[in-house]
C-alpha positions as CSV (number, residue, x, y, z in Angstrom):
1,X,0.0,0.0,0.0
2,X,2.8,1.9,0.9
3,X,4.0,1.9,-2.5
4,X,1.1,2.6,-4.3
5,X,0.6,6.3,-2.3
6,X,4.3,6.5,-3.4
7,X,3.4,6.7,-6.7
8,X,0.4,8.7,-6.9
9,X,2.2,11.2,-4.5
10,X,3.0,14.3,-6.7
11,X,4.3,11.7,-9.4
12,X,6.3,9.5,-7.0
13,X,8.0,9.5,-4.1
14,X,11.3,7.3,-3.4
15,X,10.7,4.6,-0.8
16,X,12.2,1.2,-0.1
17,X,10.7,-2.4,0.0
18,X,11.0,-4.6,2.7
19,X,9.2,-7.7,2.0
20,X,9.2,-10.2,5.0
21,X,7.5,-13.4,3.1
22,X,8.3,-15.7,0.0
23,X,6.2,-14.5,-2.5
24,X,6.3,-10.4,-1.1
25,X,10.2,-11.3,-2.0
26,X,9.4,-12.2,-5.4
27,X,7.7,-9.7,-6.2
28,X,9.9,-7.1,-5.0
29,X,12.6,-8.7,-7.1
30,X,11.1,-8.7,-10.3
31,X,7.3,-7.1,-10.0
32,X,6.8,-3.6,-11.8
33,X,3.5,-3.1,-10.3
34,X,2.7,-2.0,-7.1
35,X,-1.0,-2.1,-6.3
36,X,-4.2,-2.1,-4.0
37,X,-6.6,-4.8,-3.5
38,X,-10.5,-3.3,-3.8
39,X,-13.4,-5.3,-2.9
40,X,-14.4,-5.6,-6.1
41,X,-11.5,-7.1,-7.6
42,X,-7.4,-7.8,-6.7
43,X,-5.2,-4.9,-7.5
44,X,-7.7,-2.7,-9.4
45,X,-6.0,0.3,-8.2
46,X,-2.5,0.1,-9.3
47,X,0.4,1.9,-10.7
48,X,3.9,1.3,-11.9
49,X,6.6,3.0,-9.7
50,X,10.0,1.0,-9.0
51,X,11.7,1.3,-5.2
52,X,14.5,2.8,-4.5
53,X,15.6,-0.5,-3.3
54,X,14.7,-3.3,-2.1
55,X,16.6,-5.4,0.9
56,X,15.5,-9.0,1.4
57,X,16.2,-10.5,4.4
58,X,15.8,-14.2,4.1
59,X,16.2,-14.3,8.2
60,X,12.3,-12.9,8.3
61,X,11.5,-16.2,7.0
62,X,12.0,-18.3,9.5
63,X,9.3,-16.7,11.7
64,X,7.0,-17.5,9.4
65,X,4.2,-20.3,9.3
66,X,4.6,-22.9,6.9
67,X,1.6,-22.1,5.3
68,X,3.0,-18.7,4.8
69,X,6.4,-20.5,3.2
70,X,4.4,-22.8,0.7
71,X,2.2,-19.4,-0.7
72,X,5.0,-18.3,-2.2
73,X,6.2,-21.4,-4.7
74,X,4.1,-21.1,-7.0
75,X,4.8,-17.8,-8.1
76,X,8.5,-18.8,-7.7
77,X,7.5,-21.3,-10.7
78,X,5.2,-19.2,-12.5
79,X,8.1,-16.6,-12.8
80,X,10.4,-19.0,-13.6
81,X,8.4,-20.4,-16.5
82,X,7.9,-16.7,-17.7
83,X,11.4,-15.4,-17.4
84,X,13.3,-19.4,-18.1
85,X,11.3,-21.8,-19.7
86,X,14.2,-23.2,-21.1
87,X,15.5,-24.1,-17.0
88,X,12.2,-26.1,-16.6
89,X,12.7,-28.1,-19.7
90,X,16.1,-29.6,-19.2
């Protein structure tokens, strides 16, 4: 959310990512678009704005639920496919 009022803040504002789960992670690493869920649909309100940075700390992860862990494989695939679907066919 944070990002989002970045970049509809007199035509962005610098700010940093800190994402503290598996699939926050990926898409800080290679997302463009930073958005906010409505009601009515996922990420209807969005806008493309990169960070500053981003710092991943992979030590956030173990104080997560494995529930938590799991959500974020399947993007780790899906982006995988997109970006190296030459990996997933050796």
């Amino acid at each position: 959310m944070l990002g989002f009022a970045a970049a509809i803040c007199q035509q962005g504002v610098n700010f940093i990512q800190l994402p503290t789960t598996i699939l926050a992670m990926v898409n800080s690493s290679v997302g463009r678009k930073i958005g906010v869920n409505h009601p009515c649909s996922k990420n209807m309100m969005h806008a493309f704005h990169q960070p500053q940075c981003g710092v991943i700390d992979t030590d956030t992860l173990s104080m997560l639920p494995n529930q938590k862990l799991q959500l974020g494989i399947p993007e780790i695939i899906k982006d995988g496919l997109i970006r190296d679907a030459y990996f997933f066919q050796r």
